[in-house]
Every structure is written in C-alpha cells, then in structure tokens.
SEVEXLO-5198 format. One record per atom (N, C-alpha, C): x, z, y. Coordinates in steps of 0.05 Angstrom, whole numbers, padded with zeros to 5 digits, always signed. Layout:
! SEVEXLO-5198
XZY ...
***
This chain:
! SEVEXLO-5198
+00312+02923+00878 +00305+02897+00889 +00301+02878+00866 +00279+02867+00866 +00275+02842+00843 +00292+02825+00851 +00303+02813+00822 +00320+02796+00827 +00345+02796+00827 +00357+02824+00824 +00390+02830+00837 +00398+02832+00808 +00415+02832+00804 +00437+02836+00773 +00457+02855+00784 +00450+02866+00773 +00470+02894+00759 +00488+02885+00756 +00518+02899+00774 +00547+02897+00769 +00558+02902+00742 +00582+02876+00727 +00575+02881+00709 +00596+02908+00701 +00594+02915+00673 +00584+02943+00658 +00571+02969+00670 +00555+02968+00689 +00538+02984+00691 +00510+02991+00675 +00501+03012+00671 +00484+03022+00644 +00443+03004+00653 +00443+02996+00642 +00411+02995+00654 +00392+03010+00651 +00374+03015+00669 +00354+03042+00676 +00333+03038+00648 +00322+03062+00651 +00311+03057+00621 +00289+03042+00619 +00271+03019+00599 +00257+03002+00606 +00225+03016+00633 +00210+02997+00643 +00193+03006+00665 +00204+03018+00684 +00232+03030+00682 +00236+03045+00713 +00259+03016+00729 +00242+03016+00758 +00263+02991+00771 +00295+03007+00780 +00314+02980+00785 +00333+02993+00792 +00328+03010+00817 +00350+03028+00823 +00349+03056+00845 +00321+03061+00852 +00308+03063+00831 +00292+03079+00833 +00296+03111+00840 +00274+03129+00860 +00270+03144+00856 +00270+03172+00823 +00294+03189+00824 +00281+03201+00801 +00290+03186+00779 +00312+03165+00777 +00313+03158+00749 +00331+03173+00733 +00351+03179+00746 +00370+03199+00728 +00372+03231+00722 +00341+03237+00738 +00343+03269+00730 +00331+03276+00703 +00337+03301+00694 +00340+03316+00675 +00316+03322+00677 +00296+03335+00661 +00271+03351+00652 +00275+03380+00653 +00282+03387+00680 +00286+03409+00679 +00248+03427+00679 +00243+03456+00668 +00224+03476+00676 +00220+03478+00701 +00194+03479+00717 +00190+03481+00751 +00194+03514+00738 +00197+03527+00759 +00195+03556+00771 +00168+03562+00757 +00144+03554+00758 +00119+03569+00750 +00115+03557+00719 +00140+03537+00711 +00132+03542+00670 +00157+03563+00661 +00176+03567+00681 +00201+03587+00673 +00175+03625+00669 +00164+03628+00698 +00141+03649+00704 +00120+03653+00673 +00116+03628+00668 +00093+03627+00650 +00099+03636+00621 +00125+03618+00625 +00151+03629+00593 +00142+03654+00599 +00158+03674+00617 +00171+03704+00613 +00144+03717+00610 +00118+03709+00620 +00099+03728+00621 +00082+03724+00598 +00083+03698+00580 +00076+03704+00554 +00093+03720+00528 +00117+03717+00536 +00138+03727+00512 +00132+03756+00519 +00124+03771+00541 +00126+03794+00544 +00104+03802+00542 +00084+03794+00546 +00054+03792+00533 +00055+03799+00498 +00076+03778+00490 +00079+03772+00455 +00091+03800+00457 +00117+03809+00470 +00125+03838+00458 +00106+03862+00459 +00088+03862+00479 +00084+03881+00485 +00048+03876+00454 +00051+03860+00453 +00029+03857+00432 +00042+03874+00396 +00063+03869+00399 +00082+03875+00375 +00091+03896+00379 +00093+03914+00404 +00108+03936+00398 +00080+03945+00397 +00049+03943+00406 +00028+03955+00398 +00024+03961+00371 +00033+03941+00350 +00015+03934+00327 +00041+03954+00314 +00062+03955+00321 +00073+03977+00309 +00076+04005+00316 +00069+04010+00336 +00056+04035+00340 +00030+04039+00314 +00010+04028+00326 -00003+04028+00306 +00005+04036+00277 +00010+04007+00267 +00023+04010+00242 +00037+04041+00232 +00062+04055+00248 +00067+04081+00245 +00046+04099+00252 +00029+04095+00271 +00006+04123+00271 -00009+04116+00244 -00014+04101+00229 -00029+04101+00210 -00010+04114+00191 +00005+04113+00190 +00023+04118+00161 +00028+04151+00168 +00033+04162+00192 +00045+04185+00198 +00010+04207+00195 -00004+04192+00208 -00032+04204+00201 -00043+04212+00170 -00036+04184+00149 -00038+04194+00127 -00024+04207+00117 +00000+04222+00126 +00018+04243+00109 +00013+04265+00123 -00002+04268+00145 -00004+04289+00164 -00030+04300+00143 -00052+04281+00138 -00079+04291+00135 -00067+04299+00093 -00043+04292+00086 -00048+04291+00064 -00035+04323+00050 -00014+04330+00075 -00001+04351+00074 -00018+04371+00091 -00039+04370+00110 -00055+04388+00115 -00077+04392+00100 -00087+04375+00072 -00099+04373+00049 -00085+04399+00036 -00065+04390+00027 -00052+04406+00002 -00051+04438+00012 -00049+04445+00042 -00038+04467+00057 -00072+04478+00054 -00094+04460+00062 -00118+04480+00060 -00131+04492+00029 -00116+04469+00013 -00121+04479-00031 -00098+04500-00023 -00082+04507-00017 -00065+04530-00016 -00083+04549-00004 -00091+04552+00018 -00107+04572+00025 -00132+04586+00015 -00141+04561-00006 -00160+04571-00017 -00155+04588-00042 -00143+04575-00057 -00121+04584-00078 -00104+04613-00074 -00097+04615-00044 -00092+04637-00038 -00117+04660-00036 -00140+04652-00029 -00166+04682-00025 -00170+04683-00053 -00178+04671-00071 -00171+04667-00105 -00153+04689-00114 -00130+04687-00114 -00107+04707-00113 -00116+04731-00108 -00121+04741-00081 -00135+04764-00074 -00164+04773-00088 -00182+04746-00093 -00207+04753-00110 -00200+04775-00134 -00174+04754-00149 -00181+04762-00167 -00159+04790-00171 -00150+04792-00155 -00123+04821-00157 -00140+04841-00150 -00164+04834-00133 -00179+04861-00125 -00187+04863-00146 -00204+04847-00163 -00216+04850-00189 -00212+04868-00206 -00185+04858-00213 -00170+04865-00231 -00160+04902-00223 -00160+04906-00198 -00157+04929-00186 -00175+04949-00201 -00192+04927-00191 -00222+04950-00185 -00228+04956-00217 -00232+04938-00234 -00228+04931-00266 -00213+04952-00278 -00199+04962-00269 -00173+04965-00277 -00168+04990-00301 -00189+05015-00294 -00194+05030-00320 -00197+05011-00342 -00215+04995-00350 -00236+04985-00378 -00197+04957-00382 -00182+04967-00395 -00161+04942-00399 -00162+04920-00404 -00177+04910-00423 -00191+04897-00427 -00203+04870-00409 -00219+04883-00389 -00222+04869-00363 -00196+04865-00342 -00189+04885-00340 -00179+04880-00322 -00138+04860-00327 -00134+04859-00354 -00118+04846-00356 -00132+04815-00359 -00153+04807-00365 -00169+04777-00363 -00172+04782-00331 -00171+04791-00316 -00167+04786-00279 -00142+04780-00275 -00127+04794-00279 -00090+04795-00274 -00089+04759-00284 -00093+04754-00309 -00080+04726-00319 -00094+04703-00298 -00123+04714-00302 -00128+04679-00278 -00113+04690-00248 -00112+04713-00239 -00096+04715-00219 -00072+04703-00209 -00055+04702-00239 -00031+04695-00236 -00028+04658-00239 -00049+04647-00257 -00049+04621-00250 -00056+04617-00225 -00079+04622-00210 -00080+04616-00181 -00065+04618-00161 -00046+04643-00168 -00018+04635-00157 -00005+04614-00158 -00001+04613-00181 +00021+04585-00184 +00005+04555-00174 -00018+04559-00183 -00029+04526-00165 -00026+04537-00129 -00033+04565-00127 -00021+04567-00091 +00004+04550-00084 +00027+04568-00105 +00053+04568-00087 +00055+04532-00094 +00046+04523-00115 +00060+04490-00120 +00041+04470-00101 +00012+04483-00088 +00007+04472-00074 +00025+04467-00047 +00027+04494-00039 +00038+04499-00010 +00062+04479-00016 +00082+04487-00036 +00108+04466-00029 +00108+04439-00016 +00087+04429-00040 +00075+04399-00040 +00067+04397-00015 +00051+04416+00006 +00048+04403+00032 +00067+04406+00045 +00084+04423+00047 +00101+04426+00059 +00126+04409+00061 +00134+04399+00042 +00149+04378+00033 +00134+04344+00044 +00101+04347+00041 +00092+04329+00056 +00102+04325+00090 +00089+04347+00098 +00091+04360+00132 +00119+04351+00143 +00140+04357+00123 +00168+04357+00134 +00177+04321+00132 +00168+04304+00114 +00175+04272+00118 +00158+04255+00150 +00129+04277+00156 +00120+04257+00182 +00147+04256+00189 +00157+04233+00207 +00169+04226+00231 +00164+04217+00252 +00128+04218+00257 +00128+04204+00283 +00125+04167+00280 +00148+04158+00307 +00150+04132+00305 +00183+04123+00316 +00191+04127+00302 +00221+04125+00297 +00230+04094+00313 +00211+04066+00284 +00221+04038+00301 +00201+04039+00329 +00187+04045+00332 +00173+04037+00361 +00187+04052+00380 +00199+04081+00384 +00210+04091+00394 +00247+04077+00395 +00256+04061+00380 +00275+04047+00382 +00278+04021+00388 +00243+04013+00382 +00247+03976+00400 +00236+03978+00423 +00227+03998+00439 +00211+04010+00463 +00240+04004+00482 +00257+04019+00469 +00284+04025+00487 +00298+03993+00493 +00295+03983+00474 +00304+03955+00478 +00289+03937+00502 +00271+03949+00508 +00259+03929+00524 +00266+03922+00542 +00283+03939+00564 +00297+03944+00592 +00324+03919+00588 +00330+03926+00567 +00359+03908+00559 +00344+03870+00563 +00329+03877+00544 +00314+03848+00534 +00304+03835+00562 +00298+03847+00581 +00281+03837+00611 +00302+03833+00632 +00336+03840+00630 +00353+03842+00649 +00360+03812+00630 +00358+03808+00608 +00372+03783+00592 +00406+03801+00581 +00406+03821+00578 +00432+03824+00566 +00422+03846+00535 +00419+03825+00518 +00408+03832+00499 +00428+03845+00480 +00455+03837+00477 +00477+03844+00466 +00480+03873+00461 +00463+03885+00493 +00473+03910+00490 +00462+03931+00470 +00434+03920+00466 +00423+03927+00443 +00431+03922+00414 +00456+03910+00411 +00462+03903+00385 +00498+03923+00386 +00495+03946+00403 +00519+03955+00410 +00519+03984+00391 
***
C-alpha cells in the first residue's frame, strides 16, 4: 500500500519491488525443464568424452596391432629365406665351397627371423584394448543414480 511505513526494524524490500509484494522473498530456484536441460547436456558432454576416448585407445591399440603384425609378416618372410637358402645349401652341397656361402646367409636370415618374430610378439602382447573407457563406461550407472562416491570405492 502506498504510503504505509514499515514497522519499525523490519528489513525493506529490495529497491522497485513494493511492499508484500508478490514473489519478493523467493529464492532463484532451477524450474524442472533447466534441472532436465542440465542432466541432458552433461550426459550429452559424457557421452561425447567417453567417445573421444574410445577413439583415442582404438587408435593407439590399432597402431601396435598393425606394428606387431608388421614385424610378424618380416618374420615370415625371413622365414621362406631360411628355407631358400637351406635348400640351397642342400642341394649345393657336394661343391663346399657353395654350399657353405648358402649355410652363412641362411643362418643370418635366421636371426633377423627369430629377432623379428620376438619384436612382434612382444608388440602383440602390450595391445590392451581399452582399459580407461572400459573403466569410465562402468562409472556411468553410479554417476546417473548421483552416488558418485561409489566409484571412488
């Protein structure tokens, strides 16, 4: 009401709003559809981030896959080499001469075989797949009930 004075020590409304007004003392609370809009972008945002790390590990697991199935096909080749040259050396094998110059590259082609093969193999055996995406994947169920703790258990 214009005109009335406020009992005194009571607080005054904040400037532009009249006294008992409508609505002067509430809070700023989120309606229901910006609480909706929150949850469905943050989960939008996760689900964007657990993509980019999938990703991220298929690229990395792909280059040790293709780098250790590299090394494994110079082994195989390295390996008919071996046989090239043992038949050789077989067949050679009267004239000594020849046939011990077959035996020696023989036996280097071995050794680039077998140090190939390790090397992939030793590649082959570090893939892991996707270890963090497979461990922040699991978190998600926790993260959407809101009891996030349990993931830190």
């Amino acid at each position: 009401m214009p005109g009335t004075v406020p009992p005194p020590g009571a607080v005054p409304p904040p400037s532009g709003v009249p006294l008992g007004a409508a609505g002067a003392d509430t809070d700023e609370r989120p309606s229901l559809g910006d609480l909706i809009s929150n949850v469905t972008q943050d989960l939008s945002q996760l689900v964007r981030q657990e993509v980019e790390l999938a990703k991220a590990e298929l690229s990395q697991t792909a280059k040790r896959a293709g780098k250790g199935s590299g090394l494994l096909a110079g082994a195989g080749v390295a390996g008919h080499f071996v046989l090239l040259f043992l038949s050789c050396a077989l067949w050679w094998g009267l004239p000594m001469g020849r046939a011990w110059a077959a035996v020696v590259v023989a036996v280097i082609w071995a050794i680039i075989a077998a140090v190939m093969a390790q090397r992939g193999r030793g590649e082959l055996k570090r893939v892991k797949g996707m270890p963090r995406t497979a461990e922040t994947v699991k978190k998600i169920p926790n993260a959407l009930k809101g009891d996030e703790e349990a993931n830190h258990e």
